[in-house]
C-alpha positions as CSV (number, residue, x, y, z in Angstrom):
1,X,71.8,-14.6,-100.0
2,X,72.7,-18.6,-100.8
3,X,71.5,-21.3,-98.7
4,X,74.9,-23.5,-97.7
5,X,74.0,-26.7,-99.9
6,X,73.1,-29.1,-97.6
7,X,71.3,-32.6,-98.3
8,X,70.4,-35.9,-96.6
9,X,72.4,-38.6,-97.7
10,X,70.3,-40.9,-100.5
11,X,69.0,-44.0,-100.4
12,X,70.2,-44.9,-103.7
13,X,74.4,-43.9,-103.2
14,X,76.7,-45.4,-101.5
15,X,78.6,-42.0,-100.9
16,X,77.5,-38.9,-99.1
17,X,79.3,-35.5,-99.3
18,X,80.0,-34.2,-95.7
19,X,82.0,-30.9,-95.4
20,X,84.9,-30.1,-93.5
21,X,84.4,-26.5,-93.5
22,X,81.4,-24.3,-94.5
23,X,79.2,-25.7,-97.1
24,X,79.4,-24.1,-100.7
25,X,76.4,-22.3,-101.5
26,X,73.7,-23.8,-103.4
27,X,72.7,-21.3,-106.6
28,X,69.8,-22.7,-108.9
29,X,71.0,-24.1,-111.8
30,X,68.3,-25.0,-114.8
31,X,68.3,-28.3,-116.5
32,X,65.9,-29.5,-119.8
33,X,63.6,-32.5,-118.8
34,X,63.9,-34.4,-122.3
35,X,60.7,-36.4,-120.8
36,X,58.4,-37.9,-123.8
37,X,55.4,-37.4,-122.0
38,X,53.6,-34.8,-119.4
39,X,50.5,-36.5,-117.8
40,X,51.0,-38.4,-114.9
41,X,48.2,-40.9,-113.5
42,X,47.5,-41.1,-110.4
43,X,45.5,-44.4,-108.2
44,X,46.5,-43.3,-104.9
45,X,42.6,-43.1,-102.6
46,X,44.9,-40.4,-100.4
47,X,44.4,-37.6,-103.4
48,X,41.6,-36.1,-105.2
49,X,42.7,-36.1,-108.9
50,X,43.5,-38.8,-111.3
51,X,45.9,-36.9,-114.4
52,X,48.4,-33.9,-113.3
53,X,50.8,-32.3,-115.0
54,X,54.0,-31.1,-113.8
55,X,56.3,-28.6,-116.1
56,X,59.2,-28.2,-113.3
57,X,60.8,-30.7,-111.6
58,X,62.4,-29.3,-108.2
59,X,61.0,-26.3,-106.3
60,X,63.0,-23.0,-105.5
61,X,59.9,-22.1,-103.0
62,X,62.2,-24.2,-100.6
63,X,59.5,-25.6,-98.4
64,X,61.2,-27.9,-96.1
65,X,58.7,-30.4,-95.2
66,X,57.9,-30.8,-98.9
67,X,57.0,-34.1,-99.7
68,X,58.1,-34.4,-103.4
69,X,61.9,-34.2,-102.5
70,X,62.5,-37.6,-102.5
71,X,61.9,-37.4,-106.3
72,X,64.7,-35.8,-107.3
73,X,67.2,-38.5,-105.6
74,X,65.9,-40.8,-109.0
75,X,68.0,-38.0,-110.5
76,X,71.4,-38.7,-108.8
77,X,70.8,-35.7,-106.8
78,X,70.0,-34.9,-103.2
79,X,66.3,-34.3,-101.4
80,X,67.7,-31.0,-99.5
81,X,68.7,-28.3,-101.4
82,X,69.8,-30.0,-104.7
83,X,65.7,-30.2,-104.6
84,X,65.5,-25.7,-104.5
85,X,68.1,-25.1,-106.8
86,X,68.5,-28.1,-109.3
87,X,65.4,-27.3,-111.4
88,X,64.5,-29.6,-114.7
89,X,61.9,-28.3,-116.9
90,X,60.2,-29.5,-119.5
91,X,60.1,-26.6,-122.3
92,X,58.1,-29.3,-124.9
93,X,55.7,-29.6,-122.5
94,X,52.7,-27.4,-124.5
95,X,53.2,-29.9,-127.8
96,X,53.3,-32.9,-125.3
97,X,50.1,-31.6,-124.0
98,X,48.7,-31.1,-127.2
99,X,49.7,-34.6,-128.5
100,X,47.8,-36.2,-125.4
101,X,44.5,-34.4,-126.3
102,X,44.5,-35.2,-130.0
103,X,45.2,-38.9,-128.8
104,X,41.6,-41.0,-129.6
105,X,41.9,-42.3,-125.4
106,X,41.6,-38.9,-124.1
107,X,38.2,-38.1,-122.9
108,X,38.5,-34.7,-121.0
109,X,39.3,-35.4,-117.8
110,X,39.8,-32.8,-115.5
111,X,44.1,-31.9,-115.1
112,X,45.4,-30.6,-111.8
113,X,48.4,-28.4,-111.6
114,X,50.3,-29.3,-110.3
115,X,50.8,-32.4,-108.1
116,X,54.4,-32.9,-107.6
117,X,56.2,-28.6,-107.3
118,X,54.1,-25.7,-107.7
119,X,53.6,-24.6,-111.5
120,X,53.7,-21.0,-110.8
121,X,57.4,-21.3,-109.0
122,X,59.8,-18.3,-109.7
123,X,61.2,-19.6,-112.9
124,X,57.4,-19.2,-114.5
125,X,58.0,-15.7,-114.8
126,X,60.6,-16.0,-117.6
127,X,59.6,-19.5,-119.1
128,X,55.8,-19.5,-119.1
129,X,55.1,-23.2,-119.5
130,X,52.0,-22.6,-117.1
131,X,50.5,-20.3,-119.0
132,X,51.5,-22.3,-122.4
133,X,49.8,-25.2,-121.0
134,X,46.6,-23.6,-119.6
135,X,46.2,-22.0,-123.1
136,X,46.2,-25.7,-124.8
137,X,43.8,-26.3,-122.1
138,X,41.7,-23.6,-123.4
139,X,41.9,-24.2,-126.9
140,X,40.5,-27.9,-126.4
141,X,38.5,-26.9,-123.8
142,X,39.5,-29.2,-121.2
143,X,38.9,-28.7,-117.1
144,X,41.5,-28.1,-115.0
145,X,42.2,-28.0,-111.3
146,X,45.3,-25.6,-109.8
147,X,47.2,-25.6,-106.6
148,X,49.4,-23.2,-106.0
149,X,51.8,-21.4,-103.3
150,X,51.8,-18.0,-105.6
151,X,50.5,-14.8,-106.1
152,X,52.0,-15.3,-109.7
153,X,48.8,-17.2,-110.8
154,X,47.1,-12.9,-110.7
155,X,49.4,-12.7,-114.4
156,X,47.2,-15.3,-115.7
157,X,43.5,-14.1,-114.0
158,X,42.2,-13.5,-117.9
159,X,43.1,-16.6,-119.4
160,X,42.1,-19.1,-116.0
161,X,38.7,-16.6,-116.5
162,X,38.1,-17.6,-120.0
163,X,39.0,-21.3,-119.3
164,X,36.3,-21.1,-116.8
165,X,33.4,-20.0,-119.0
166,X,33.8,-22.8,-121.3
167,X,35.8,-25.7,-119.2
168,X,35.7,-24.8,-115.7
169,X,38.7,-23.5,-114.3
170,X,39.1,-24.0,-110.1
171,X,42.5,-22.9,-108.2
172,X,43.2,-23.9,-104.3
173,X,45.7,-21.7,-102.6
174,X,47.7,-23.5,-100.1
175,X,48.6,-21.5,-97.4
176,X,49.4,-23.2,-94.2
177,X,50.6,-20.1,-92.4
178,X,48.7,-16.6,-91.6
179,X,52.0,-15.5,-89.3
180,X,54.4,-14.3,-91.9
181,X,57.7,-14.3,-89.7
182,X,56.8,-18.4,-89.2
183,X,55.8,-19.0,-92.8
184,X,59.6,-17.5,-93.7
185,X,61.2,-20.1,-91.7
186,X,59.5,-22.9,-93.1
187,X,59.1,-21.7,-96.5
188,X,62.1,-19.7,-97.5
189,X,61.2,-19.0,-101.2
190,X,57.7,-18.7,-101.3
191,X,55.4,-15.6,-101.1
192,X,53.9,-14.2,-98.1
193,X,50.4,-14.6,-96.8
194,X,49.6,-11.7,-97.1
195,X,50.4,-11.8,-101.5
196,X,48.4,-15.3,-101.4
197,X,45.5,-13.5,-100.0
198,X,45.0,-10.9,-102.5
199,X,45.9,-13.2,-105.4
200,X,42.8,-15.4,-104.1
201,X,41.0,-12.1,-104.1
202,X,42.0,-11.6,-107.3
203,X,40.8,-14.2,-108.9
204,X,37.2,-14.6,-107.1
205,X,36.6,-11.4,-108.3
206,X,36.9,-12.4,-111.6
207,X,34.8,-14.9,-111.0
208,X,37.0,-18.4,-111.0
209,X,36.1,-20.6,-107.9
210,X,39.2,-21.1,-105.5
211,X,39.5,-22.1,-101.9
212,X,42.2,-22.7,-99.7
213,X,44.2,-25.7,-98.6
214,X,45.7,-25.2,-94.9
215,X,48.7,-28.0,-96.1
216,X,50.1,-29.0,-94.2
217,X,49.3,-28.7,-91.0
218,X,52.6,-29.0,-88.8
219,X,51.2,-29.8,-85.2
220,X,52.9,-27.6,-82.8
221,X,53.4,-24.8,-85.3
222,X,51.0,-23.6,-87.6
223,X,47.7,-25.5,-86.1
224,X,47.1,-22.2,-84.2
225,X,46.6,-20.3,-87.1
226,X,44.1,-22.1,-88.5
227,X,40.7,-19.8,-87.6
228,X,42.9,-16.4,-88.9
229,X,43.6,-18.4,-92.4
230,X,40.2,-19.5,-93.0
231,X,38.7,-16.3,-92.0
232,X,41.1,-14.3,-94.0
233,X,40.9,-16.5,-97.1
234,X,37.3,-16.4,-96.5
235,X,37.0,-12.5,-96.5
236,X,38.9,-12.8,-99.9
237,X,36.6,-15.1,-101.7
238,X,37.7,-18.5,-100.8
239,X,34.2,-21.0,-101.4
240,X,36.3,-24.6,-100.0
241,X,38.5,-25.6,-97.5
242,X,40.7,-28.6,-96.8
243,X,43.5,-29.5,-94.3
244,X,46.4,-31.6,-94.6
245,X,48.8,-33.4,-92.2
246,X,52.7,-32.7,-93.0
247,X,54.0,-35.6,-94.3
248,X,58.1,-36.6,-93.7
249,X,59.0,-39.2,-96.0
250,X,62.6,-40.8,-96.0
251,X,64.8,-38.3,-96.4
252,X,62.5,-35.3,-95.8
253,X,62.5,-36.0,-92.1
254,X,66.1,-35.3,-91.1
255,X,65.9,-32.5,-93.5
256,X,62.9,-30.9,-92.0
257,X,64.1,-31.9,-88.5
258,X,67.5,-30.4,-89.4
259,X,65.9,-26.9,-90.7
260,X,63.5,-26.7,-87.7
261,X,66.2,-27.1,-85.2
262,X,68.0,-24.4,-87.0
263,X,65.1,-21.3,-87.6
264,X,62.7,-22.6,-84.2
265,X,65.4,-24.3,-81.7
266,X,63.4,-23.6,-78.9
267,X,60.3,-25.4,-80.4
268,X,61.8,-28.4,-82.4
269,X,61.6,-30.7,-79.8
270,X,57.6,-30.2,-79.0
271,X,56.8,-29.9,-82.9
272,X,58.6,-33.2,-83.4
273,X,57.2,-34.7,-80.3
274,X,53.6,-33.6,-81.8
275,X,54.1,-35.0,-84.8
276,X,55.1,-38.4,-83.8
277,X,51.6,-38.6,-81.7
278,X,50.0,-38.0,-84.8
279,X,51.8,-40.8,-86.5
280,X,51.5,-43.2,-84.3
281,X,55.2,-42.5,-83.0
282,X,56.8,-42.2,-86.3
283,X,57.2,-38.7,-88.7
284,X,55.6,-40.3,-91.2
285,X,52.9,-43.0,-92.3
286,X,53.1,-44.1,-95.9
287,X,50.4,-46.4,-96.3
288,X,47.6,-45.8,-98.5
289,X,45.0,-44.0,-97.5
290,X,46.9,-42.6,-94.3
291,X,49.7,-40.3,-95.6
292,X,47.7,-37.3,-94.4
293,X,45.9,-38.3,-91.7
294,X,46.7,-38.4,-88.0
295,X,45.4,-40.3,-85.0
296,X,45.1,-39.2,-81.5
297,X,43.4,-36.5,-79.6
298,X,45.5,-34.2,-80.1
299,X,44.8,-34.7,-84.1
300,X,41.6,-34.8,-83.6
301,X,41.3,-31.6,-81.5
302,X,43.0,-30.3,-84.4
303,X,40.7,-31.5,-87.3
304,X,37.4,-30.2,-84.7
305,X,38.9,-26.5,-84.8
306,X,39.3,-27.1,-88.6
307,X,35.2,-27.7,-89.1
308,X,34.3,-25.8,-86.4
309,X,35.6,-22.6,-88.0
310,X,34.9,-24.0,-92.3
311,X,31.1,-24.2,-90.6
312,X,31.2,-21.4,-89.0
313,X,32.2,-19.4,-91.8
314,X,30.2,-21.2,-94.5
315,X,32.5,-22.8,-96.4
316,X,32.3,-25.8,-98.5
317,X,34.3,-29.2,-98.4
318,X,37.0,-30.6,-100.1
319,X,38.2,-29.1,-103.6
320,X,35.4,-27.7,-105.3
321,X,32.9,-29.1,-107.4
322,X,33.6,-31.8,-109.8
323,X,33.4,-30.9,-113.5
324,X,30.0,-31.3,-115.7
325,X,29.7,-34.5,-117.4
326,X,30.0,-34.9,-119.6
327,X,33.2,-32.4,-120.3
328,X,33.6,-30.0,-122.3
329,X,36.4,-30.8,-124.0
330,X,36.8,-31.1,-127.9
331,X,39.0,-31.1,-130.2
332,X,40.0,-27.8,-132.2
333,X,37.7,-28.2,-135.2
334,X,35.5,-31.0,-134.2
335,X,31.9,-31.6,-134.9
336,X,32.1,-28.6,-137.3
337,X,31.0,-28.7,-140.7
338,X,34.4,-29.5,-142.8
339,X,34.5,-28.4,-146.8
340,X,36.6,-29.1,-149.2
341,X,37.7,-26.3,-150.5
């Protein structure tokens, strides 16, 4: 069934669609990204990672509190569901990938995937730029980092093992809800807990490090279920943990708000209320270095159940290890005895 397209107005037009009668449905429509280059650097002190690659553009896992959607507004297109059904993607991503390597600057620095829309969205399943790119990853032997919403990443358990053995290879499932009913409210397209769960299991049994990511926490909502997630992902192999506070910014506020109202009316007001103690009486804080933290006891009661529970159940912090230094990574042929015949 279609989601009635639906989109706060943009900070960058001057005119904004409203609809007399019901909306039309929004259907995904698939767009080439022409983009001359794939790795994106990153300086901000709020995230881990310094390089990540991106090979979709948009999101059809439809998670309304999502903070990439102002993105696609750059695009002429709106941060609601233009966002879930107006995906680019960038099908010369692999040779981009491949030309970045063979550049002389590139050292081997670890790549996350992905830090804008999952990688392993629906549309991997027929286009396989994921995979593509994780095998260039192989064949240079560089380290990567994945995050990911999807149970897809089990069609791929081989390849992320073999990356492993000679790169390191580390995946963080983000799973912010353990009640499956709630999770489909706030994330319409994207697999159940229950699918996350074994695909972590999947891949700790083949021996790739993962861990979960309880992102974002949405105070009011899902901070309940933080002890079940950890102790499920836990029981499934998870070695880290990490929390998250949602972020709203611009026009991901009224659009979350909008979407609450609708699925949880009789909660919306105390969720939103919640929030807004945690920000300081805003949705959202976009300084550096604050975008996901909170303030306030409240917050704080919240990040105390957090490391009560990761103690308690022995996990580790933050994303994983850092790769060996030096890396691993070389080029396909280098530092091997070349003839000439």
């Amino acid at each position: 069934m279609f989601t009635p397209t639906a989109n706060p107005p943009s900070r960058f037009e001057e005119m904004h669609v409203e609809y007399d009668e019901e909306a039309p449905p929004a259907r995904l429509r698939v767009y080439d990204d022409d983009s001359k280059s794939l790795l994106s650097e990153n300086d901000s002190p709020d995230l881990p990672f310094r390089w990540s690659i991106n090979p979709y553009r948009g999101c059809s896992h439809g998670c309304t509190y999502c903070y990439a959607r102002p993105s696609h507004e750059y695009l002429g297109w709106g941060a609601g569901t233009d966002f879930d059904t107006r995906i680019l993607v960038k099908r010369n991503a692999p040779a981009l990938l491949k030309a970045a390597f063979d550049a002389p600057s590139w050292a081997g620095e670890r790549i996350l995937f992905s830090g804008n829309t999952d990688c392993y969205q629906p549309l991997e399943v027929r286009l396989g730029l994921t995979r593509a790119l994780l095998e260039v990853c192989l064949r240079y032997q560089n380290p990567v980092a994945l995050i990911t919403k999807s149970n897809l990443i089990e069609r791929d358990v081989a390849l992320l093992a073999d990356l492993h053995r000679v790169a390191t290879a580390r995946v963080t499932f983000s799973i912010p809800f353990h009640d499956a009913a709630l999770g489909r409210a706030i994330e319409p397209g994207a697999p159940t807990p229950s699918r996350r769960y074994r695909a972590l299991r999947t891949l700790a049994a083949a021996g790739i490090p993962v861990g979960v990511n309880i992102g974002p926490v949405i105070p009011g909502l899902n901070d309940r279920d933080i002890p079940a997630i950890l102790k499920a992902a836990k029981e499934a192999g998870a070695r880290w943990a990490s929390l998250l506070l949602v972020r709203l910014p611009g026009p991901v506020a009224p659009y979350f708000e909008a979407r609450l109202r609708e699925a949880l009316p009789l909660r919306a007001d105390g969720v939103l209320a919640r929030i807004r103690r945690a920000r300081g009486g805003k949705l959202h804080d976009g300084r550096f270095g604050h975008r996901f933290r909170g303030e306030g006891e409240e917050w704080e009661a919240t990040r105390a159940l957090f490391h009560v529970w990761r103690d308690k159940l022995g996990y580790g912090d933050g994303y994983g290890e850092t790769p060996p230094a030096p890396s691993a990574f070389r080029r396909p042929g280098e530092g091997r005895q070349m003839g000439l015949f």
